[in-house]
DOTORPA-70693 format. One record per residue: residue in one letter; z, y, x of N, C-alpha, C in turn. Coordinates in pm, whole numbers, plus 50000, padded with zeros to 5 digits. Each point is the difference from the previous one (the first is absolute). Last residue first. Layout:
<sites>
AZYXZYXZYX ...
</sites>
This chain:
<sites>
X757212106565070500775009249956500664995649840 X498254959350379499465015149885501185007250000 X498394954050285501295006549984499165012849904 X498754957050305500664997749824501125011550003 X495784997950432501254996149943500565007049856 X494854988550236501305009749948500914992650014 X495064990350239501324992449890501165013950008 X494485007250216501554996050044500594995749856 X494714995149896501105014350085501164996449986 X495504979449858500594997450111500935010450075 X498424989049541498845011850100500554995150084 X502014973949674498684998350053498705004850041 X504675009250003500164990250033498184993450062 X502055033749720499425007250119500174988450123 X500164992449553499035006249958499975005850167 X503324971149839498624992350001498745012950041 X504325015949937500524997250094498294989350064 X500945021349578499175010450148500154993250079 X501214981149659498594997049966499925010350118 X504224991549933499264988950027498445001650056 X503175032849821500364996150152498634985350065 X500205017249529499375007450039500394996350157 X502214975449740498604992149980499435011850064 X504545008750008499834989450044498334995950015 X501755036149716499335003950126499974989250122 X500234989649557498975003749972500335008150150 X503614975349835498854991050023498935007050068 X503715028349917500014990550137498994991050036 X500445025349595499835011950063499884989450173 X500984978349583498905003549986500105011450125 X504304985249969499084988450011498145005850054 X503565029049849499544998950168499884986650069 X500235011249504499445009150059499594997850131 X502934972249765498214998649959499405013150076 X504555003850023499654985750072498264999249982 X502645029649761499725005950150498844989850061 X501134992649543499025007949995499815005050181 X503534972049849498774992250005499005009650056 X504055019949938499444989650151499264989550025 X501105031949571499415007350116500404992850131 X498734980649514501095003450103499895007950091 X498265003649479499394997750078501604998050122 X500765017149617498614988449942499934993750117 X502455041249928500954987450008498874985249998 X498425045250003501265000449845500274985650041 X498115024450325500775005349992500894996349865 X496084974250177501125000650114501285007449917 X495684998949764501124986449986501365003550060 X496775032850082500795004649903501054985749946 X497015000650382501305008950047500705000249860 X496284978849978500504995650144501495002949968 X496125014749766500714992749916501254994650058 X497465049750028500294989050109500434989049920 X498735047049932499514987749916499714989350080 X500355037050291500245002649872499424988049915 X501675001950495498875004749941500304998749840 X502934993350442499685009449887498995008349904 X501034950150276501205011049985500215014149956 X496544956050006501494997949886500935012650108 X495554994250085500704994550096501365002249949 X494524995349781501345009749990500774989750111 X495624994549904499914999150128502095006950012 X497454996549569499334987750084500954999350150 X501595032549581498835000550087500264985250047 X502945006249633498335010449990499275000950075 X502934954649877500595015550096498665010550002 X500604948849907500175009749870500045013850010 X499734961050332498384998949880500315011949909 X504194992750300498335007350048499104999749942 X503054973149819500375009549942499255007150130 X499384954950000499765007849941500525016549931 X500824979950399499075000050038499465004849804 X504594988550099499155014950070498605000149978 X501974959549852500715008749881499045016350042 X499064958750281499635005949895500165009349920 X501104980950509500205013149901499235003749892 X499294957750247501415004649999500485010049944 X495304993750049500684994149877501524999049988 X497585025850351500005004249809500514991549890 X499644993650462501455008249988499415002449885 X497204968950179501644989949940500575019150000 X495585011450045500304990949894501294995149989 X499205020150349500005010749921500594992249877 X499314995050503501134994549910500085000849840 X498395007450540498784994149893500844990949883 X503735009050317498535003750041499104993549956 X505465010650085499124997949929498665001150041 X504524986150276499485014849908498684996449936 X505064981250192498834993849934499715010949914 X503504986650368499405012449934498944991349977 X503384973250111500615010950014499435011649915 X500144943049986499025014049987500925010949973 X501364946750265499595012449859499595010050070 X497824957750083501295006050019500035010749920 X497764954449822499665014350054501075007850026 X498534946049772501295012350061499155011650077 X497434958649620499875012850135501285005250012 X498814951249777500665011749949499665008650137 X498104957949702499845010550094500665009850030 X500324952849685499585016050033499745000050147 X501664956249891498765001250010499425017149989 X504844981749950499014998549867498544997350020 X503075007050368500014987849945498924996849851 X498545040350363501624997849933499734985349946 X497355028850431499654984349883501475006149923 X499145045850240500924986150026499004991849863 X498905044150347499974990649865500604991250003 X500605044750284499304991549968500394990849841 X500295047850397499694997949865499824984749984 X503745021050340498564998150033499534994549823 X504625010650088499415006250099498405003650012 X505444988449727498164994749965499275008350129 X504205014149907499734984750057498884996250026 X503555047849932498574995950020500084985050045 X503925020349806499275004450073498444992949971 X503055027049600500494985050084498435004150153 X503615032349668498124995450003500074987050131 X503885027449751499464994949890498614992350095 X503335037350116498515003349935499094985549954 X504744999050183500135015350019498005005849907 X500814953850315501095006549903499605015550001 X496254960450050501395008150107500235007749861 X498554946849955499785014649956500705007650094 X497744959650166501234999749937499765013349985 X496294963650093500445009950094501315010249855 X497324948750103500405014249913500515006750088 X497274952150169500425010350019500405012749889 X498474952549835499655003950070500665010950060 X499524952849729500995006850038499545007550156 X497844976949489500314996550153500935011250039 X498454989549555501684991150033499735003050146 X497185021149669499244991850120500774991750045 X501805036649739498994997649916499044981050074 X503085028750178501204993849924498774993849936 X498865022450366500744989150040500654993349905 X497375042849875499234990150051500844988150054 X502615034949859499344996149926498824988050050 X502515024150272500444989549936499344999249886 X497635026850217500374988850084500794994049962 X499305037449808498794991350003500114986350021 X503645040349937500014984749997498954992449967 X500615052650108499864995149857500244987549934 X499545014950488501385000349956499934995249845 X495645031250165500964992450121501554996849894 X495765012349654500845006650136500924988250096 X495584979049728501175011749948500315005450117 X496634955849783500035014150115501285007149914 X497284951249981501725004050003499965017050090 X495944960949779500145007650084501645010949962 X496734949149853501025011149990500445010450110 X495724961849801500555006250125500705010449947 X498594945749813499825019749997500775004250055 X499254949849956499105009650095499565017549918 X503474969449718499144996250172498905008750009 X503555024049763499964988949949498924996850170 X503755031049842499464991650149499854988649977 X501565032449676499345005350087499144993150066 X503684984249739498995001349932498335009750066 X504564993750176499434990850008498665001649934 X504295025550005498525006750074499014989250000 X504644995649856498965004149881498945007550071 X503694978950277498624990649910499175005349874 X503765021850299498385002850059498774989349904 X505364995749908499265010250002498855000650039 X501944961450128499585003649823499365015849981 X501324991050410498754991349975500025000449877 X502455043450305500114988049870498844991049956 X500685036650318500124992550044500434987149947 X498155040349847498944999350108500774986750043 X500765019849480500475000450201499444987350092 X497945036349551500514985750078501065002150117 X496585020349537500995002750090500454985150075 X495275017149765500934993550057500865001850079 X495645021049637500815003050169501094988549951 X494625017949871501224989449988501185006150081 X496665034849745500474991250158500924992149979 X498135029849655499204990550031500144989550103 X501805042949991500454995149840499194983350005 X500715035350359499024998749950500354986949949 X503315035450097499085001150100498234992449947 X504934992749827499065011049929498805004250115 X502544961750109499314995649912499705014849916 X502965000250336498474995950074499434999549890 X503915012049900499565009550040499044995850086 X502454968349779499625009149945499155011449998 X501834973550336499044992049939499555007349862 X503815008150220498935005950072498714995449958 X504084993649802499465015349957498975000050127 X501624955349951499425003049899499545016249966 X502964986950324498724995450055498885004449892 X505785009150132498595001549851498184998250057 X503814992350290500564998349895499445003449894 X498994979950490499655008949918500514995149869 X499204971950327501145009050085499965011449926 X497274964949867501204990449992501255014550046 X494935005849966500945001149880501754996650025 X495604997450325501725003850038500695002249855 X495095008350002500484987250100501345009149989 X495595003549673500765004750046500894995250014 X494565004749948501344989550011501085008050094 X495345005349708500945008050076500804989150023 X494394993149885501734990150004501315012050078 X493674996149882500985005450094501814996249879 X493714988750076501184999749920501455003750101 X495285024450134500534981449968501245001149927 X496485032250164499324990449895500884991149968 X500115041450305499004985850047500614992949894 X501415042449832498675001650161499824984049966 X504064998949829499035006149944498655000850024 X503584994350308499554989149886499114996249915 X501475043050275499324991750050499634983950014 X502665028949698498785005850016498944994750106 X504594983649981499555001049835498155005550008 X503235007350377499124988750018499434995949841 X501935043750012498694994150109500054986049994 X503585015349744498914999849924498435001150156 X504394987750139499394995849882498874999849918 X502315033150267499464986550075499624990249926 X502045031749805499055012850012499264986150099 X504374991049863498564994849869498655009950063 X504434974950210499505009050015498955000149867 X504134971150275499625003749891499385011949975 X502734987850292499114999350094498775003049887 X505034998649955499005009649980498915000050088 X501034958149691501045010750124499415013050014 X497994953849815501125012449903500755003650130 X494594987650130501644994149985501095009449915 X494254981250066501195013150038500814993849968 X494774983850093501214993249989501305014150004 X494844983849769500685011550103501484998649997 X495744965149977501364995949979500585017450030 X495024983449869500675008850081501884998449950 X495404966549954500605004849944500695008350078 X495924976250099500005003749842501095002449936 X497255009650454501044998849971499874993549849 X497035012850460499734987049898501635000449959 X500755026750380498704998649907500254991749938 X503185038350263499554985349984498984996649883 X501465040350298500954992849976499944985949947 X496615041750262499914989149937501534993149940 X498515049150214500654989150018499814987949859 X497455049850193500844992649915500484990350066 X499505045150286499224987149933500794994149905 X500585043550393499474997049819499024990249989 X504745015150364498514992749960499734998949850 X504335010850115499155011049979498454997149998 X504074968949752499925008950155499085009649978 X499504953449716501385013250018499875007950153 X496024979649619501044995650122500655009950054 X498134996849497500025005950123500904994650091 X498604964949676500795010449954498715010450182 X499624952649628500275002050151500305014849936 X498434952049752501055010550026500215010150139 X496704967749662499915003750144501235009549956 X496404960549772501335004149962500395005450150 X496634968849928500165002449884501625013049997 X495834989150399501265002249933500285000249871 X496364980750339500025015249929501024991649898 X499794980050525499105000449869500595011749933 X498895001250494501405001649927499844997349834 X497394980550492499995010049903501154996449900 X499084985750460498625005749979500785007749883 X502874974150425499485001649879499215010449917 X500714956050366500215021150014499445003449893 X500264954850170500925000749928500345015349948 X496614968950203500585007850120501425008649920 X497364967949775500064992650126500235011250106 X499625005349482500874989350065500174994650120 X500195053249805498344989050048501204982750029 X502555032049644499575001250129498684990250077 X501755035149564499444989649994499904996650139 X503815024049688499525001250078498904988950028 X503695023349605499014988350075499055004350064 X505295024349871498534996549998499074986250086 X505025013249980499484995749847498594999749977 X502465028750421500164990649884499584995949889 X496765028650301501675003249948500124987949957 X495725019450299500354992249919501375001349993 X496095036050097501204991050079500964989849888 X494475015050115500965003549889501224989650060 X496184997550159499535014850044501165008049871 X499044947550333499995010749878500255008950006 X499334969250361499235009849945500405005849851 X503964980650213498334995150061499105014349987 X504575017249736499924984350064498464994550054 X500845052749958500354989549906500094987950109 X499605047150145498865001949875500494987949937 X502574999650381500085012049945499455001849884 X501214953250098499685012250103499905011449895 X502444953850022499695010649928499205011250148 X501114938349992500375015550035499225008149947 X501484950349853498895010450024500185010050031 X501894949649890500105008850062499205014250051 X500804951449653499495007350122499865014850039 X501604947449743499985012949984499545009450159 X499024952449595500855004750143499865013950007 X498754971549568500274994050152501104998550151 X498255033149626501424992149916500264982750138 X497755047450123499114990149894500474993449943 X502335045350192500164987749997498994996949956 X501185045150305499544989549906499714984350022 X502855049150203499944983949949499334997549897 X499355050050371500604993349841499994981550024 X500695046150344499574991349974499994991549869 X501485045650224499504993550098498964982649982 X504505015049724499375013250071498934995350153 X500784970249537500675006150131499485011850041 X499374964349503499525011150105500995007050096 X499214949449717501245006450043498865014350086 X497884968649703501204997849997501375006850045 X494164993649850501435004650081501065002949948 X495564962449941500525010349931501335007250092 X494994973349981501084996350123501005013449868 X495154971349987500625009149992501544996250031 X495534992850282500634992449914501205012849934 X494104986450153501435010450004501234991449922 X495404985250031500205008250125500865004050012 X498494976149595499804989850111500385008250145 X501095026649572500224985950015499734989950142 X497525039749938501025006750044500884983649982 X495464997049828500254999950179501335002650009 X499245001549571500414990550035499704996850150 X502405039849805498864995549953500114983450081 X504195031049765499164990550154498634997849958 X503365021149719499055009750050499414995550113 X502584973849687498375002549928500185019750119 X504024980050086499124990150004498785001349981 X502865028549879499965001050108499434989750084 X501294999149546499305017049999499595002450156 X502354959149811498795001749990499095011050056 X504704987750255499784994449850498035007449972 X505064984750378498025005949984499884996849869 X504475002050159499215009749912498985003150000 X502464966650305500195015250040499415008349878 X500054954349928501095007250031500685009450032 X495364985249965500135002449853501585003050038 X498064986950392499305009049926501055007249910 X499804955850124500755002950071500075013549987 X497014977349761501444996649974500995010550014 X495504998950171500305011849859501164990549964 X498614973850335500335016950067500385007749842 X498904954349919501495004550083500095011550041 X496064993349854500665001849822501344995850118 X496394998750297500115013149936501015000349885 
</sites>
């Protein structure tokens, strides 16, 4: 057993997930952690060996929850099918894209969020501030990093303009294909903590991860004319890194919509959130109610009006996202036909 929690402790078994084995579950189960999720199937590892599990619809075996990268899984040791998904310190997931209404899992057990953009104009802050918010939400420490400085002539004004967004956010400029450069990420990836690399397609995840790891994997080259590189990364997984981290790649994220968000968009939007505490009614919708605090910042320069959009149809997206949800459970469990993801 103290070689298995060796072998274990590499993948980021650490206490909090350990003390939820009882001690039948120990002598019956083994924990196994994933590694790579497919369409059709996920990789988990015991630090041993790795195995193969097809997805069904409701989840992996009998479970009744679908497992994502970075989570631990417990499997029977002698038929290897696995029973249960331990309880998470940490969950990122979004609305899944299309018209089906379900969430999507992106990755678990995190303890740091790498959001990766680039000085070009791929450069966005209204994108930004979502994954900021969905940082926020699940609990974990979060890192802007910004790739390609090297092809950008004022890197420093973009970094400027991440850092009024939330004053509190590390951010790092880099080029993605410099080993000195990327070494001030080190401090990140210490052993057995798990890093997770989300941004847009092209942003240089992927070199970044090959410069960071020295291995040498598929990039895909910027197209001309808009700055956005292609798609590499394909399938979600984890890489061991030399330091002993954890690091998660994730292809990129096209649309990432919110859901059960409230908390990370309030704290992202403090400045808003208190000046609504100040506005004469409770329920005011800052556009013409009288003794608005909203609107009056807005108009003497106090306030931005693309923060103020942005927070808006943040809060307006989370909250009919979670109402999609809960009908979607609700006629789910009368037993009446499935909708399709579409409103007025």
């Amino acid at each position: 057993m103290p070689a298995q929690n060796n072998q274990l402790s590499r993948l980021g078994w650490k206490n909090v997930f350990k003390n939820q084995l009882s001690e039948k579950d120990r002598n019956r189960l083994l924990p196994a952690r994933v590694t790579e999720t497919h369409r059709g199937h996920v990789v988990a590892c015991t630090g041993e060996s790795e195995h193969l599990l097809p997805i069904a619809e409701k989840g992996v075996g009998s479970l009744n929850e679908q497992p994502t990268v970075g989570d631990w899984i417990l499997l029977d040791r002698e038929t290897l099918v696995p029973e249960k998904v331990l309880d998470r310190t940490s969950l990122l997931q979004r609305m899944a894209p299309g018209q089906e209404i379900k969430l999507q899992p992106i990755a678990a057990n995190i303890d740091t969020l790498f959001i990766v953009s680039s000085c070009n104009s791929e450069f966005n802050l209204n994108r930004i501030e979502r994954y900021i918010c969905l940082a926020l939400e699940a609990g974990v420490n979060f890192v802007l990093i910004l790739t390609k400085e090297d092809l950008a002539e004022e890197a420093q004004n973009y970094r400027r303009k991440a850092q009024a967004l939330f004053p509190d956010m590390e951010i790092v400029t880099v080029n993605a294909k410099s080993r000195e450069s990327v070494e001030q990420l080190q401090k990140w990836f210490g052993p057995g903590e798990t890093v997770v690399l989300l941004g847009s397609s092209g942003v240089g995840k992927t070199t970044l991860l090959n410069t960071v790891n020295g291995t040498e994997k598929k990039t895909g080259s910027i197209r001309s004319g808009d700055d956005k590189g292609r798609h590499t990364t394909t399938a979600r997984t984890l890489h061991v890194m030399p330091s002993g981290a954890l690091l998660i790649d994730v292809p990129g994220i096209r649309e990432l919509q919110l859901h059960d968000c409230s908390m990370g968009i309030d704290r992202a939007f403090a400045e808003v959130v208190q000046l609504e505490e100040q506005c004469r009614f409770s329920d005011c919708s800052h556009h013409k109610e009288p003794g608005c605090a909203v609107r009056e910042a807005l108009e003497n320069g106090e306030l931005d009006s693309r923060r103020l959009g942005n927070y808006l149809k943040l809060k307006s997206e989370a909250v009919k996202n979670m109402e999609m949800i809960t009908e979607k459970s609700r006629r789910k469990a009368s037993g009446k036909k499935r909708y399709s993801r579409k409103w007025k």
